[in-house]
TORLO-662721 format. One record per residue (C-alpha): x, y, z. Coordinates in steps of 0.001 Angstrom, whole numbers, plus 500000, padded with zeros to 6 digits. Example, Ala and Ser with C-alpha at 12.3 -4.5 7.8 and 13.67 -1.06 7.14 Angstrom:
2
ATOM       c1       c2       c3
ATOM   512300   495500   507800
ATOM   513670   498940   507140
// end
This chain:
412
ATOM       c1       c2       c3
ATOM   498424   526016   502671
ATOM   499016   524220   506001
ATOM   499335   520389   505693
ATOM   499422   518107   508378
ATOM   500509   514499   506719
ATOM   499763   511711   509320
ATOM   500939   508169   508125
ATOM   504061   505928   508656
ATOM   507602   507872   510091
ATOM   509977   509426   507097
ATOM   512798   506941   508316
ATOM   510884   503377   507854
ATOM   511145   501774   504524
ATOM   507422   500787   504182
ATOM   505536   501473   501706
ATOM   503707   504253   503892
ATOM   507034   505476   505573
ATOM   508354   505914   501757
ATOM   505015   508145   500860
ATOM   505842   510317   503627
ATOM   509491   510277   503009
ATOM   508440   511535   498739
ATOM   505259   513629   499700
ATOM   506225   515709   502180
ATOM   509340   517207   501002
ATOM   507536   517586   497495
ATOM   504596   519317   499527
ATOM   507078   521519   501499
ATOM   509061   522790   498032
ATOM   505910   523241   496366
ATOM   505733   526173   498742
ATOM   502840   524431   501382
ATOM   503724   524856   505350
ATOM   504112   521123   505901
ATOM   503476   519066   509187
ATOM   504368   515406   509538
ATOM   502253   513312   512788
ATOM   504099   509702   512293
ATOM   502404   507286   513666
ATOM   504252   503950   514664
ATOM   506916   505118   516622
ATOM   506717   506544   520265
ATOM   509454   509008   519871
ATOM   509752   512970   520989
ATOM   508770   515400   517954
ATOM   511824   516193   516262
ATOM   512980   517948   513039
ATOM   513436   516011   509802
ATOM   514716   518053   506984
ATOM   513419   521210   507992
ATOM   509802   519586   508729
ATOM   508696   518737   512119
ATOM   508051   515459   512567
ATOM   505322   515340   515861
ATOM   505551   512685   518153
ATOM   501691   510621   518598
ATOM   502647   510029   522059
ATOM   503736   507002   524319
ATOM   500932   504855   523223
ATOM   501243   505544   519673
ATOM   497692   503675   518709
ATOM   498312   505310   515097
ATOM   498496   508517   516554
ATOM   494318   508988   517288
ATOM   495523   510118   521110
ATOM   496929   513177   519922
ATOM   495876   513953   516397
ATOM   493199   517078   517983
ATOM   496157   518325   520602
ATOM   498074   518642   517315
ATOM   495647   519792   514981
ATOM   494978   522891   517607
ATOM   498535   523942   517783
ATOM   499204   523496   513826
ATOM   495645   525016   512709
ATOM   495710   523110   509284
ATOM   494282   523891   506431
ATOM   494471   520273   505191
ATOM   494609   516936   507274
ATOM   496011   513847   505172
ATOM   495893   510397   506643
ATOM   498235   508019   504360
ATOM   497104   504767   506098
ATOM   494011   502480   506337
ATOM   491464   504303   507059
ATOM   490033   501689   509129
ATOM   492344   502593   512083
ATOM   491848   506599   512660
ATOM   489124   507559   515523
ATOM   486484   508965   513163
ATOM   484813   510679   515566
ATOM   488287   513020   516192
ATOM   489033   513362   512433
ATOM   485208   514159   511350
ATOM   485709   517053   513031
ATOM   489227   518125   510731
ATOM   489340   519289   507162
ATOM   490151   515437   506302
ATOM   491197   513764   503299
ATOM   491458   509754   503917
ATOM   493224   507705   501627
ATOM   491436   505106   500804
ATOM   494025   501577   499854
ATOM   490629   499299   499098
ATOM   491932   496019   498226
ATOM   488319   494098   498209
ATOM   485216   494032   497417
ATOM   482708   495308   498517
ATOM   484017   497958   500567
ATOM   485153   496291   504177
ATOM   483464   497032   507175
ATOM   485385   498530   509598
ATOM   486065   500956   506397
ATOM   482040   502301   506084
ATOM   482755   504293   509328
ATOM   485014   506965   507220
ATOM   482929   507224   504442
ATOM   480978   509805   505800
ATOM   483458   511442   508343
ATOM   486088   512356   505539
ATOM   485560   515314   503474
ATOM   487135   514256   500880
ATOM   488515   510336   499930
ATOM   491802   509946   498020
ATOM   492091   506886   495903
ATOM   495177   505264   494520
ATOM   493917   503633   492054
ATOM   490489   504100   489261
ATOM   489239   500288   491560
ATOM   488985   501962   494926
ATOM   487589   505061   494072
ATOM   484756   502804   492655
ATOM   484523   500739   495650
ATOM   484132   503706   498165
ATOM   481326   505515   495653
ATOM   479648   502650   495849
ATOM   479574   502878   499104
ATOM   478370   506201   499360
ATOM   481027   508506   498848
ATOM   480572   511634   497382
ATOM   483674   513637   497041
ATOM   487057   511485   495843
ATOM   489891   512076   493990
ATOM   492941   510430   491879
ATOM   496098   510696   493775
ATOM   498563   507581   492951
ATOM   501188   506649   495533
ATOM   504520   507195   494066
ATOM   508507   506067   493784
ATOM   511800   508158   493251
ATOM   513315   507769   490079
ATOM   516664   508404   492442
ATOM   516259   505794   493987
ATOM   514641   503190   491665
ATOM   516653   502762   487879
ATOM   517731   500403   485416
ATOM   520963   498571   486152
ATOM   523331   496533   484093
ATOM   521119   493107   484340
ATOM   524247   490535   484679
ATOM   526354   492783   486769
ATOM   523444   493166   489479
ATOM   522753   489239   489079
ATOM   526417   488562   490227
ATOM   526084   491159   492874
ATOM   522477   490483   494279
ATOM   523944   486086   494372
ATOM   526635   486817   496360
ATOM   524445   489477   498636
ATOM   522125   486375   499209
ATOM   524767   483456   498780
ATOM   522803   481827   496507
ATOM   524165   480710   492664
ATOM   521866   482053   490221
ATOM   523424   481229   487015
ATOM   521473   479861   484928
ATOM   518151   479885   487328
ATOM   515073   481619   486688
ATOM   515073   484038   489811
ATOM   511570   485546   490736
ATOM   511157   488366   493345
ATOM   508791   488798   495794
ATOM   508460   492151   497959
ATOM   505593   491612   500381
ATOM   505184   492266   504447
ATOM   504366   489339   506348
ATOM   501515   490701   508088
ATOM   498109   488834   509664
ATOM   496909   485359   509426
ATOM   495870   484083   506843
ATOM   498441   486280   505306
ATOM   496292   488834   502564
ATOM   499969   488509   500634
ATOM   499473   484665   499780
ATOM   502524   483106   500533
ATOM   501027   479704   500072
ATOM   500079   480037   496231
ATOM   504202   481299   495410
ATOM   505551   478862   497327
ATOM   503024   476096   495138
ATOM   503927   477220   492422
ATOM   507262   477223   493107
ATOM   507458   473264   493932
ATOM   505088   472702   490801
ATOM   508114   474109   488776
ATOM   510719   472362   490223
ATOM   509105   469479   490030
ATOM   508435   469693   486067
ATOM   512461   470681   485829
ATOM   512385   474628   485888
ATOM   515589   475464   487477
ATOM   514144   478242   489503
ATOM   515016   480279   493150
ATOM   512111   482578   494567
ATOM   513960   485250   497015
ATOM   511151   486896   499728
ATOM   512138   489930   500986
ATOM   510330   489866   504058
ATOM   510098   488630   507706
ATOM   509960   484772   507813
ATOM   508669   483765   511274
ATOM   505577   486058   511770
ATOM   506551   486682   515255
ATOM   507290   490378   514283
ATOM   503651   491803   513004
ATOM   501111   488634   513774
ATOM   502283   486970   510416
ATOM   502648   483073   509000
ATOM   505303   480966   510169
ATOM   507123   480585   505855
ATOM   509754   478519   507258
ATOM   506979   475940   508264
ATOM   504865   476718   505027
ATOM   508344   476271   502568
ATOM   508321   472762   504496
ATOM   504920   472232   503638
ATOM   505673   472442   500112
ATOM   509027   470601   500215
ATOM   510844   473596   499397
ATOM   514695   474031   500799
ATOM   517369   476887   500905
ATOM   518167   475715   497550
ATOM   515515   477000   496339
ATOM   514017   479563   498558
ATOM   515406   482665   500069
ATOM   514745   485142   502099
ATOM   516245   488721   503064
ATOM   518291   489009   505652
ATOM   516895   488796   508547
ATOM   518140   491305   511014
ATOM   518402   493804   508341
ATOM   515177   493030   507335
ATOM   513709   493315   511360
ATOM   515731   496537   512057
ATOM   514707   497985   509118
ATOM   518130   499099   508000
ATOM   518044   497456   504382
ATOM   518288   500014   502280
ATOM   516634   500878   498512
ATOM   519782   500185   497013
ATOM   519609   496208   498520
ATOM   515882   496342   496424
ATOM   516971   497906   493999
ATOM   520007   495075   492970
ATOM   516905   492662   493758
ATOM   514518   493833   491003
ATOM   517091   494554   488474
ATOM   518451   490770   489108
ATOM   515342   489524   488773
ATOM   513492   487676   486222
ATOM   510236   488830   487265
ATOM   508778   490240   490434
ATOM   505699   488026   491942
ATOM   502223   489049   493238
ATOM   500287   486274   494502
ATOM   497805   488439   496772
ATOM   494577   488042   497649
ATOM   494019   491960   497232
ATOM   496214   495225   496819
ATOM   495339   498797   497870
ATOM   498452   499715   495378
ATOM   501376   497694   495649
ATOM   503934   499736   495302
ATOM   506482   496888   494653
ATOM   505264   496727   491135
ATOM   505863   500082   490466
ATOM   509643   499667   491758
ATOM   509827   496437   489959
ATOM   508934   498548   486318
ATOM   511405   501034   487301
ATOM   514049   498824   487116
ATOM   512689   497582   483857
ATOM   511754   494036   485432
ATOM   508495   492495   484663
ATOM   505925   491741   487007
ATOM   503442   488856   487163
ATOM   500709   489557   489048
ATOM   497526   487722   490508
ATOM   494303   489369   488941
ATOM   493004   490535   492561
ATOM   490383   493724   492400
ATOM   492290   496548   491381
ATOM   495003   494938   489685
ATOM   493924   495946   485646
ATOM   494896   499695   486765
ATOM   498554   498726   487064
ATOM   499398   495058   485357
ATOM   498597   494537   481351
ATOM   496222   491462   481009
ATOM   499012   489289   479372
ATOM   500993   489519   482442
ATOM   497876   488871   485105
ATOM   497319   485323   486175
ATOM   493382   485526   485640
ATOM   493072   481363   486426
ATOM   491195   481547   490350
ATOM   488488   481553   492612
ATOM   486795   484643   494082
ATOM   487353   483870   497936
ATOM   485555   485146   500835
ATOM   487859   483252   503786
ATOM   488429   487352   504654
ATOM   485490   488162   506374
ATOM   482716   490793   505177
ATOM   484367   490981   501926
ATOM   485586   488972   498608
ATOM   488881   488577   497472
ATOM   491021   486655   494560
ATOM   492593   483560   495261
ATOM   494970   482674   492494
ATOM   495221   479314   490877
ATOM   498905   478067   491855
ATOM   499328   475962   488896
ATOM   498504   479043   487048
ATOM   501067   480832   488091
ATOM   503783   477987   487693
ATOM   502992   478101   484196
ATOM   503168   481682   483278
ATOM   505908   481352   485195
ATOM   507129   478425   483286
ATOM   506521   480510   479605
ATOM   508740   482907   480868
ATOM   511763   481275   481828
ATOM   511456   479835   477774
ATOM   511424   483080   477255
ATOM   508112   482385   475104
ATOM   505899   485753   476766
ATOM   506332   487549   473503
ATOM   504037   490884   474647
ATOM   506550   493878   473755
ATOM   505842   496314   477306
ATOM   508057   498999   478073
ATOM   508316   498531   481553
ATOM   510296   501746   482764
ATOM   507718   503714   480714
ATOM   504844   502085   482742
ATOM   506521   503228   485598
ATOM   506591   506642   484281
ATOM   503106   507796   485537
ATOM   503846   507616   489035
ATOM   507336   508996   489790
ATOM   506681   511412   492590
ATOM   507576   514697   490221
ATOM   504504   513440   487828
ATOM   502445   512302   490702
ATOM   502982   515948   492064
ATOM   501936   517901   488997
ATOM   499561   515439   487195
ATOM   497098   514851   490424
ATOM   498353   516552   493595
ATOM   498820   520224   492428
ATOM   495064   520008   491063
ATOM   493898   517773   494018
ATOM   495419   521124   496599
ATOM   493798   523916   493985
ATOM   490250   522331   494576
ATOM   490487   521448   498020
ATOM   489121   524688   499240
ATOM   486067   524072   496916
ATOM   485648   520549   497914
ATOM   486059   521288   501400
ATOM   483100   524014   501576
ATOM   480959   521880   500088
ATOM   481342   518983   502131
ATOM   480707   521289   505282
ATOM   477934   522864   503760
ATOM   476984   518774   503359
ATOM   477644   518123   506996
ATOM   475670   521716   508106
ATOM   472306   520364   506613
ATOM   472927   516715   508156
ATOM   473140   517887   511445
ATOM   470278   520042   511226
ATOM   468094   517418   509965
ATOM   469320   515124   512403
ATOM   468871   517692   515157
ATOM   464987   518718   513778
ATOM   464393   514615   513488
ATOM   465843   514438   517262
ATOM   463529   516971   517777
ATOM   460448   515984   516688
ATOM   461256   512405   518172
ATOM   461075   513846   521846
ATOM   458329   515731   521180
ATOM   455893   512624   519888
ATOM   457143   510227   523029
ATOM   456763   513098   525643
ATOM   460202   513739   526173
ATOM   460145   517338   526213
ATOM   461012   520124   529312
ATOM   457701   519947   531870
ATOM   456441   517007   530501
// end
């Protein structure tokens, strides 16, 4: 089968740029002619590990200028977007054998999201929460297809030899300290990650004598991708180096920190922290239980398919400050003490945390939901033109009677 993958480039660390960097390789030695249109960078097309890598042009705009131009000269079988859906020019991919992921992280389903439901033949959802948002919204055709990690790359360490290492990597002394983790892009305003509520319930610990550091890895001024100024927010909440770090910064913007910097960070850590209003996935976790390091996690929509109930922070409101949509805004002082229960050590939930992880290392991911997902797809795909065949015509016969009944017909 020919497979054109169009989502983040192989070589950026994101969690889309590390989907293309797992999927299409594993596409390509599953035996499928594989094609990969990156697009956020406007570089020439170039060769990647025996896959071509096409260039969206100079303007990039998430490579809609070129995706047809492409599609003509690659003839594929099989068009998978791995990005929000809300930014690919429907009217160019409606007319592609198109599967859409779909990374809902809200209820109902968003607005500028309805416009794919009907141009994508088929929609793939991450999670069991997103598939039920975009049926509800009329989709007819979906499918299971989890993002995934590399069991390569993410592992159990020795816990106090990557504490030493990951304290002197951040210059910060963490002996002693309950250190929590967060992994989350700094990205729009109000940011959907929820800096705010972490950075709450850090000063609510300190302030009842939890010994406690919080390291961000992320950008910290929001001048990079439209995001919240944390250095101003930390001051908000009377928070100090001392206490809060983040990840180097001109690794961090230059995107040359590499999974073996994360991977130090989640085995160091005494938990990794989601505070966010909503998740389409959040791969983090999934590294985080890798490592064997447990996460505590907001209850946002979608969160029950990864995160046991004992380790969700279910204390919140239901928030609609995003607009057309609802969201989860977690209770900060619930989250200081969970995080509070853990640093006595007093969680006493047995979870195997490398096991959880289990499901969705990229060889699993490949033969559990992909391998099925690509035998169906020619099934799938007839019917959903057959689908789009009868529209037209009725829309066509409809258009046609309408002319008809106001006059608007030839000689008339």
């Amino acid at each position: 089968m020919r497979i054109l993958w169009v989502s983040n480039d192989p070589s950026q660390p994101t969690g889309y740029g590390t989907q293309t960097k797992l999927f299409a390789p594993a596409l390509a030695a599953a035996g499928h002619d594989v094609a990969v249109l990156q697009n956020t960078n406007p570089e020439p097309t170039y060769d990647w590990n025996g896959i071509t890598v096409l260039s969206p042009g100079q303007r990039v705009n998430f490579g809609n200028d070129l995706i047809l131009a492409h599609a003509e000269r690659f003839n594929p079988d099989l068009v998978i977007t791995c990005f929000d859906a809300f930014v690919a020019d429907v009217k160019k991919y409606s007319r592609l054998p198109w599967a859409a992921f779909q990374m809902i992280d809200c209820y109902p389903l968003h607005k500028e999201l309805e416009k794919s439901i009907p141009a994508a033949k088929v929609h793939l959802c991450p999670l069991t929460f997103p598939e039920k948002v975009v049926r509800d919204a009329g989709a007819v055709r979906t499918a299971i297809w989890p993002l995934a990690f590399s069991a390569f790359e993410f592992f159990p360490e020795d816990r106090r030899e990557a504490r030493r290492n990951f304290g002197r990597m951040i210059g910060a002394k963490l002996d002693g300290r309950l250190l929590v983790v967060m992994n989350a892009a700094n990205m729009s305003r109000p940011s959907r990650k929820n800096f705010s509520a972490a950075f709450e319930a850090l000063a609510i610990l300190r302030r009842n004598g939890v010994d406690a550091v919080l390291y961000c890895h992320t950008e910290m001024t929001g001048e990079i991708s439209f995001g919240e100024d944390l250095i101003w927010q930390a001051r908000m909440h009377g928070l100090d180096p001392t206490c809060l770090v983040f990840a180097p910064q001109l690794e961090y913007k230059t995107m040359t920190i590499g999974t073996d910097f994360l991977r130090t960070a989640y085995n160091a850590a005494d938990c990794l922290l989601v505070t966010s209003y909503g998740e389409g996935f959040c791969l983090p976790i999934i590294e985080a239980y890798a490592c064997g390091t447990p996460v505590v996690c907001a209850d946002y929509p979608g969160a029950s398919d990864l995160v046991p109930e004992e380790w969700r922070v279910l204390d919140g409101l239901e928030t609609t400050a995003f607009p057309y949509t609802k969201r989860f805004a977690v209770n900060p002082s619930a989250v200081a003490w969970r995080l509070a229960t853990l640093a006595k050590q007093a969680i006493t939930v047995p979870v195997d945390w490398t096991q959880m992880a289990a499901s969705y290392e990229i060889d699993t991911v490949m033969q559990r939901a992909v391998t099925p997902f690509l035998a169906e797809w020619p099934s799938l795909l007839a019917a959903s033109n057959s689908v789009s065949e009868s529209r037209e015509s009725k829309e066509k016969d409809n258009a046609g009677t309408l002319r008809a009944e106001t006059g608007q017909v030839a000689g008339v």
